[in-house]
ZABA-200512 format. One record per residue (C-alpha): x, y, z; residue in one letter; residue number from 1. Coordinates in Angstrom, 2 decimals. Each point is the difference from the previous one (the first is absolute). Layout:
NODE       xx       yy       zz  type  seq
NODE        X        Y        Z     A  NUM
...
//
This chain:
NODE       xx       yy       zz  type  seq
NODE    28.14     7.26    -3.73     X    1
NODE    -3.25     1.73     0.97     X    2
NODE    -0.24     2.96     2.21     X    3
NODE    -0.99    -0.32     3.01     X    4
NODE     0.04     3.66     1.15     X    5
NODE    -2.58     2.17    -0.73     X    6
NODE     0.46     2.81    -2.10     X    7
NODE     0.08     3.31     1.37     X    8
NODE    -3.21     2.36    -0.58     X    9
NODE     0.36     3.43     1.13     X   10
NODE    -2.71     1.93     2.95     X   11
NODE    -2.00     1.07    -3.77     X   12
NODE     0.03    -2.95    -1.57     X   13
NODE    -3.97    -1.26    -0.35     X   14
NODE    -1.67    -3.20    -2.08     X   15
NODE    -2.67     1.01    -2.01     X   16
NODE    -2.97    -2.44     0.62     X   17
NODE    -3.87     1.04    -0.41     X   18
NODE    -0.51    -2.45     3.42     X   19
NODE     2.68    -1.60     2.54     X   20
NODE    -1.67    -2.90    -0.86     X   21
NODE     0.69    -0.22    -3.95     X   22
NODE     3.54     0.19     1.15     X   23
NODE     2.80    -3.22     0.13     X   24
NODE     3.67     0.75     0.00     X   25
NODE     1.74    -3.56    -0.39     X   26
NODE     3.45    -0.06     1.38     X   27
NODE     2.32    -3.42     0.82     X   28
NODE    -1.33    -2.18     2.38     X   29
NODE     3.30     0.65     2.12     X   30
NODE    -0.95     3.88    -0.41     X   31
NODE    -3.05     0.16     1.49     X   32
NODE     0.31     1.11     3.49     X   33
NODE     3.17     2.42    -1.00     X   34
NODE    -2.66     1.40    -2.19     X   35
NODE    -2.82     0.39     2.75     X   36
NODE     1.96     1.88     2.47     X   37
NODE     2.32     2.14    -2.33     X   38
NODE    -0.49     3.56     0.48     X   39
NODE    -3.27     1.20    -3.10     X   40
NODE    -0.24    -3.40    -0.81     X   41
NODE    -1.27    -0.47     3.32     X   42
NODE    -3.30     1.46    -1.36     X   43
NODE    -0.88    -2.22    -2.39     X   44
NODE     0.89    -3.25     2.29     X   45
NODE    -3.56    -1.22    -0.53     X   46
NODE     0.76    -0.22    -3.99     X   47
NODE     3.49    -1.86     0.34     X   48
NODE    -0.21    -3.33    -1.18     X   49
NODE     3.10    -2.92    -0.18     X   50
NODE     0.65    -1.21    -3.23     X   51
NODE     2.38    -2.36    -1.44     X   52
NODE     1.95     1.21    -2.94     X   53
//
């Protein structure tokens, strides 16, 4: 079974990237909008991308 859940990140918890736009995070395709509104992941919404695994 996949997780469909995102992981928690805490208030400090930052993605390294030289440029937003170098950045993809692939999550499951049934993920992607608990992804895009979860609290810090919420930032990088733009990057989240469905993927089947």
């Amino acid at each position: 079974m996949k997780p469909i859940a995102p992981p928690t990140l805490g208030s400090s918890t930052t993605l390294q990237v030289g440029s937003t736009n170098l950045l993809s995070i692939y999550v499951p395709t049934g993920s992607v909008d608990a992804y895009k509104t979860a609290q810090y992941w919420s930032s990088y919404a733009g990057a989240i991308s469905g993927y089947e695994f």
